[in-house]
C-alpha positions as CSV (number, residue, x, y, z in Angstrom):
1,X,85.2,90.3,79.9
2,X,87.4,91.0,83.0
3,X,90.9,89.2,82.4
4,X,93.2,88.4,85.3
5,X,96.4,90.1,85.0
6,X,99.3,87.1,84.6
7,X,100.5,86.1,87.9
8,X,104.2,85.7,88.9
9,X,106.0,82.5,88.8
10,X,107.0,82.6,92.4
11,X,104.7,83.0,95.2
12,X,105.4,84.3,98.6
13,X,104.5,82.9,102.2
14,X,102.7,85.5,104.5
15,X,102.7,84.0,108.2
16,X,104.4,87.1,109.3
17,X,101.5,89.3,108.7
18,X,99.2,86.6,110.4
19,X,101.8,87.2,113.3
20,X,101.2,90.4,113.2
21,X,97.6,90.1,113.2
22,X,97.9,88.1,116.1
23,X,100.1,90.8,118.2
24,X,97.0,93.4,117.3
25,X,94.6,91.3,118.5
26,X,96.4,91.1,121.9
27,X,97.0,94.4,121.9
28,X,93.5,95.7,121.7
29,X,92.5,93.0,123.7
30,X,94.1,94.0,126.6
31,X,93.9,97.7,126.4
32,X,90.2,98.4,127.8
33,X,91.2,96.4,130.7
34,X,94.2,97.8,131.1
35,X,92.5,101.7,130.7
36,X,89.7,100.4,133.8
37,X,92.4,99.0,135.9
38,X,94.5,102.2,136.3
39,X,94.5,103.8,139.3
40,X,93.1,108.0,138.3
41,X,94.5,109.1,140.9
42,X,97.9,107.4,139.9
43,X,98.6,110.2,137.3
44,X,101.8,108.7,136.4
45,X,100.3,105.3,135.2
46,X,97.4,106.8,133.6
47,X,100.1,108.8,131.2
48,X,102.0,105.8,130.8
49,X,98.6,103.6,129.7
50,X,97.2,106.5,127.7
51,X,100.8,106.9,125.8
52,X,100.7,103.2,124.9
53,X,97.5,103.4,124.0
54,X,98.6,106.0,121.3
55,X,101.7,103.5,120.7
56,X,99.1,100.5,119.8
57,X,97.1,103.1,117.4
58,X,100.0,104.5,115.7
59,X,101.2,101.2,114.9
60,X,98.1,100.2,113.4
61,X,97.4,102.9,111.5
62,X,100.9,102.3,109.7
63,X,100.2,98.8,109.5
64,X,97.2,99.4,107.2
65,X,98.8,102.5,105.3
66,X,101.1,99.7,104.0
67,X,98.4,97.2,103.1
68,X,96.5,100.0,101.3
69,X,99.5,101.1,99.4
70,X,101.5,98.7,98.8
71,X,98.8,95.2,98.5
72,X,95.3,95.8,97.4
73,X,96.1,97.2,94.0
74,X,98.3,94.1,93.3
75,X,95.6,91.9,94.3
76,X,92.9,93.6,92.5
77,X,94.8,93.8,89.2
78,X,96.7,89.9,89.4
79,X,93.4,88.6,90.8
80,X,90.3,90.4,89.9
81,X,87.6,87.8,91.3
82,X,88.9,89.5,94.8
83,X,88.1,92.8,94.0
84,X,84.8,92.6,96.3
85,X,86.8,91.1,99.5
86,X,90.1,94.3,98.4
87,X,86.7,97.0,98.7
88,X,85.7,95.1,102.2
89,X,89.1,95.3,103.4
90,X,89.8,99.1,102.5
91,X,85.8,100.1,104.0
92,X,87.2,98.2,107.7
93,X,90.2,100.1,107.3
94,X,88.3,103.2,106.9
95,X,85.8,102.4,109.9
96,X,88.9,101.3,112.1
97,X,90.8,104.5,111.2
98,X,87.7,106.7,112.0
99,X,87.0,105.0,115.4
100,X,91.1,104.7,116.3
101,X,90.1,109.2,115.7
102,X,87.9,109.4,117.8
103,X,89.9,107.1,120.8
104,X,92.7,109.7,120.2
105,X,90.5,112.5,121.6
106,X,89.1,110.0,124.3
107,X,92.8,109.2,125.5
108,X,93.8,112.9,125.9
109,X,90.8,113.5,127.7
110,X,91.1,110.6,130.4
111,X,94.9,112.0,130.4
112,X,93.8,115.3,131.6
113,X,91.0,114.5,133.6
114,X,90.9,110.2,134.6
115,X,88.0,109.3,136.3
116,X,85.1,106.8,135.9
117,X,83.7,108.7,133.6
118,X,86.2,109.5,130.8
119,X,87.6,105.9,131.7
120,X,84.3,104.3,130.9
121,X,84.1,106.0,127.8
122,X,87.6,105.4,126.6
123,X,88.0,101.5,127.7
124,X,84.5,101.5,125.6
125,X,85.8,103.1,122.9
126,X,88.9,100.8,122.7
127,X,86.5,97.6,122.8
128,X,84.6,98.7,120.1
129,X,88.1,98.6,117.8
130,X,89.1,95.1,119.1
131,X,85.5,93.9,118.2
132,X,86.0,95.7,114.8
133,X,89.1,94.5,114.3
134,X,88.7,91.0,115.2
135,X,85.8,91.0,112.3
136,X,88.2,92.4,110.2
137,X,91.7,90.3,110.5
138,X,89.6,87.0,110.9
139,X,88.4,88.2,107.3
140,X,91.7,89.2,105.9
141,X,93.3,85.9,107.2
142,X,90.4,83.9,105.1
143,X,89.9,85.9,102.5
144,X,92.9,88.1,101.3
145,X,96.2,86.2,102.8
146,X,95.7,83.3,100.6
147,X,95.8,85.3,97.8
148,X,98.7,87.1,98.5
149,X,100.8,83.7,98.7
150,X,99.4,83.3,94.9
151,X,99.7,86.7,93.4
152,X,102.9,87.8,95.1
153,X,106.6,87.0,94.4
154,X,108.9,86.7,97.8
155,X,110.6,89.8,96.1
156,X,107.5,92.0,96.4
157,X,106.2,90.5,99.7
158,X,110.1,91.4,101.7
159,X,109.6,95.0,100.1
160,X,106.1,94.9,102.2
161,X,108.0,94.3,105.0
162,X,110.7,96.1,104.5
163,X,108.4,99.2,104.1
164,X,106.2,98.1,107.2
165,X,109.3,97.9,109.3
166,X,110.8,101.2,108.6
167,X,107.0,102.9,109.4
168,X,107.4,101.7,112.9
169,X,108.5,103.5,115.7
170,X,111.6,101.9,117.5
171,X,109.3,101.6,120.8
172,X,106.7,100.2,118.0
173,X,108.7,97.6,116.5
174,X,110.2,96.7,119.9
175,X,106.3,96.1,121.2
176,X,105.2,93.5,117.9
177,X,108.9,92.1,118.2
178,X,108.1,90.9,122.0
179,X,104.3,89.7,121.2
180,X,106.0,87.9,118.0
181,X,108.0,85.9,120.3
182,X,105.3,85.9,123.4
183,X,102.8,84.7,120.8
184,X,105.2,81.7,119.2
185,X,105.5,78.0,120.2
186,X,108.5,77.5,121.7
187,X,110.3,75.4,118.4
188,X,108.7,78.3,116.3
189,X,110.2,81.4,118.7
190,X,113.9,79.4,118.9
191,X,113.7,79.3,115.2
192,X,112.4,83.1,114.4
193,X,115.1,84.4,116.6
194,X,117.8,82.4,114.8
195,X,116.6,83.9,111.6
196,X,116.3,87.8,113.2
197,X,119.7,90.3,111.7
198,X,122.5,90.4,114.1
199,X,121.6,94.1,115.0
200,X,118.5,93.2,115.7
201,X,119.6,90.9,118.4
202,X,121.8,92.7,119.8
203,X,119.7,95.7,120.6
204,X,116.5,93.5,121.7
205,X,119.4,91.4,124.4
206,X,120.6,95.2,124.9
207,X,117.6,97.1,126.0
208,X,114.4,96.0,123.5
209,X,113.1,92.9,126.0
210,X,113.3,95.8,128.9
211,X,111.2,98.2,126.9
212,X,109.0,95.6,126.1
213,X,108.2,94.2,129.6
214,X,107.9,97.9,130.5
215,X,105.5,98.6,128.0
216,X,103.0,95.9,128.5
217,X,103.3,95.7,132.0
218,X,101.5,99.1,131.0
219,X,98.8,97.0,129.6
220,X,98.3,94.1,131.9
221,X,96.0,95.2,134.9
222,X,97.8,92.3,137.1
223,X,101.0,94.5,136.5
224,X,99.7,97.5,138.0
225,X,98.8,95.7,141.7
């Protein structure tokens, strides 16, 4: 008989990794649109789109490295009974990771050669992940998030963080940081910022909001008329 491992007596809330869900979901969203509305003869945007295209994928993929070390044990061992939705969630991570390869390859091929073609394929390719990922993070939020605000201590869910924070490129972390706050009611953004370190703040007054507009005006097709 299958016991479940004792779980702590403090439990953790997890709305920032639903925010962060939510800042992939725009992301990938917006990217085949983004990939069909660049000019190919505009070399410069198209290595501008098809670098933040890699930005978006690189984030990702360090986004679940972190879940898949750091979370599904936990839950499998504190909560056995979600063993089958943990096996779910590492199989989407495995089918996201393997079609995020083979956008890689499509990217630097529209970035040497852009055209309707190797557009096509790549703004394609890219809504093939969001459709994936949607199925996935709509899964995670019902299944798995719930049971990380029972199983985990606030201790062991900042050290999730922490580790998810330092995996991120500074352009990275910039980009979620600015669809964080895009994303947020208005009470909720005033709030979040109050709460962000005093570095933090300092460098996204400095030159993070800048980057960010930069980057997604990358993304959003009405930028690039």
């Amino acid at each position: 008989m299958t016991t479940e491992t004792p779980i702590p007596a403090r439990s953790c809330e997890a709305k920032d990794l639903v925010l962060a869900h939510q800042a992939f979901r725009r992301l990938y969203a917006l990217a085949p649109d983004a990939v069909r509305a660049t000019d190919p003869t505009d070399r410069r945007r198209v290595a501008a789109v098809a670098a933040t295209l890699l930005r978006i994928n690189d984030a990702l993929h360090h986004h679940h490295t972190i879940e898949d070390t750091m979370v599904w044990d936990t839950l499998s061992e504190r909560r056995p009974a979600c063993g089958l939705h943990v096996e779910l969630m590492k199989r989407q991570h495995g089918q996201v990771a393997g079609l995020m390869a083979e956008s890689t390859a499509l990217v630097g091929a529209w970035r040497r050669a852009p055209g309707p073609i190797t557009g096509q394929s790549l703004a394609a390719k890219f809504a093939e992940i969001d459709d994936l990922l949607t199925i996935h993070l709509d899964r995670e939020e019902q299944a798995i998030v719930p049971v990380i605000e029972q199983v985990m201590t606030t201790g062991e869910w900042e050290a999730v963080g922490s580790a998810a924070g330092s995996a991120y490129s500074p352009s990275q972390g910039v980009l979620l940081l600015g669809l964080v706050l895009e994303i947020m009611p208005d009470h909720e953004r005033a709030e979040f910022e109050a709460e962000l370190p005093g570095p933090l703040k300092f460098v996204w007054a400095l030159v993070g909001r800048r980057l960010y507009r930069r980057m997604m005006d990358r993304l959003r097709p009405a930028a690039a008329a």
